[in-house]
C-alpha positions in Angstrom: 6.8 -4.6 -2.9 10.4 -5.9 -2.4 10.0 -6.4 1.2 6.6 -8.2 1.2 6.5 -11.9 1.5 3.7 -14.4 2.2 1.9 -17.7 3.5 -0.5 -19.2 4.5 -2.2 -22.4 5.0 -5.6 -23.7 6.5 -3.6 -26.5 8.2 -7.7 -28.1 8.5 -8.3 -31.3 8.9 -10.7 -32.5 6.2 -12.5 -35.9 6.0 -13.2 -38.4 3.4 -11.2 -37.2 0.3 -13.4 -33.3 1.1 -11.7 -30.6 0.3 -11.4 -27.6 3.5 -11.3 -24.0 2.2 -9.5 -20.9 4.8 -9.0 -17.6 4.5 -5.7 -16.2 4.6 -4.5 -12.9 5.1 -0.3 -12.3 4.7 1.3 -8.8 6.8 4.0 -7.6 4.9 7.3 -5.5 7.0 6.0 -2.5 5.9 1.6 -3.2 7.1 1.3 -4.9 3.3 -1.1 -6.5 3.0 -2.2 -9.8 0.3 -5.5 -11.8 0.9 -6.4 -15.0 -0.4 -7.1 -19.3 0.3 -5.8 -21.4 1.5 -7.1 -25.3 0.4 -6.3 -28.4 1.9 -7.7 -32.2 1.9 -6.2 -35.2 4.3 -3.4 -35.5 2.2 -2.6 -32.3 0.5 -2.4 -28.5 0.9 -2.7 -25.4 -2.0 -2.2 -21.3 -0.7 -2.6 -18.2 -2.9 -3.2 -14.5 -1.8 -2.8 -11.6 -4.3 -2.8 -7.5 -3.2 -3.4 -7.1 -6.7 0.2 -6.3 -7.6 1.8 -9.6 -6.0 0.6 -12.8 -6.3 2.0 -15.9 -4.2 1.1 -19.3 -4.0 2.5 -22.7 -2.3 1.7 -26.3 -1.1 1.9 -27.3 1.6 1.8 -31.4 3.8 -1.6 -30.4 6.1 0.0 -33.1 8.8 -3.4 -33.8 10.6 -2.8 -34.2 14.0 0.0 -32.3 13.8 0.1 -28.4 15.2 3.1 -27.1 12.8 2.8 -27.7 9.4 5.6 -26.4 6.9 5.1 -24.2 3.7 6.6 -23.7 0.4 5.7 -20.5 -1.4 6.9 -18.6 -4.5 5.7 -15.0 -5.3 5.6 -13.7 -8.9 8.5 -11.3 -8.1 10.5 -14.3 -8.8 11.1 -14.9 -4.5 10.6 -18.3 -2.6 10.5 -19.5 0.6 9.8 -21.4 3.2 7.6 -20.9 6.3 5.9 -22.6 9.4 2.6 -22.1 10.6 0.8 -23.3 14.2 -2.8 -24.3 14.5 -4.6 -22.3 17.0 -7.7 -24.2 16.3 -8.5 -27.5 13.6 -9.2 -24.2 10.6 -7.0 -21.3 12.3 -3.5 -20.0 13.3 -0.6 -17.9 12.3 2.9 -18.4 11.1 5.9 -16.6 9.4 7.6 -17.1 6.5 11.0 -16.1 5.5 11.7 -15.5 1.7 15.0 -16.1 -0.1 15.8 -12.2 0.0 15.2 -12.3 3.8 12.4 -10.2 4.3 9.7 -12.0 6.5 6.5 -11.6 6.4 3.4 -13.2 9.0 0.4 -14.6 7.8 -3.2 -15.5 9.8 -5.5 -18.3 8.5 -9.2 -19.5 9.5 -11.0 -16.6 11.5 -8.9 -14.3 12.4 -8.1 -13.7 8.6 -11.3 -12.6 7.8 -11.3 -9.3 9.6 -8.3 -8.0 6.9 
């Protein structure tokens, strides 16, 4: 799974301290494909999605008000990155992330993740 990276993020806006759960499905290069969460509060963000074989997971800033928010993800092949997703919607959107091997992967949050 070399060429298979990942991200994702639920880029929500939560209130009060309440936590915002996503899901998150990551497209590798070659249609692979990891589901997973993505978690995030006013003031922090967690991501994890697994295919079974590869597991990655990252934090991320949830910026509220913002529509980018950055990623940082490592996979359990030993790869990082770093990627940047746009909100669609408060709970949904897509991104890319590129890993320190250069494969790129894209990723889909909220909604849209839920068909995968």
């Amino acid at each position: 799974m070399k060429g298979l990276g990942w991200i994702a993020l639920p880029a929500s806006l939560a209130v009060g301290g309440c936590a915002v759960t996503a899901p998150v499905a990551v497209i590798g290069p070659r249609g692979e494909i990891l589901k997973g969460t993505a978690t995030s509060t006013m003031t922090s963000g967690t991501v994890e999605a697994t295919n079974g074989k590869l597991t990655c997971a990252g934090n991320f800033d949830p910026a509220p008000g913002s529509r980018s928010v950055t990623v940082a993800v490592k996979c359990s092949d030993g790869r990082v990155g770093i990627g940047t997703a746009l909100r669609e919607t408060k709970t949904s959107g897509r991104g890319i992330i590129v890993l320190n091997d250069g494969s790129r992967a894209q990723f889909i949050f909220g909604a849209g993740a839920a068909a995968f």
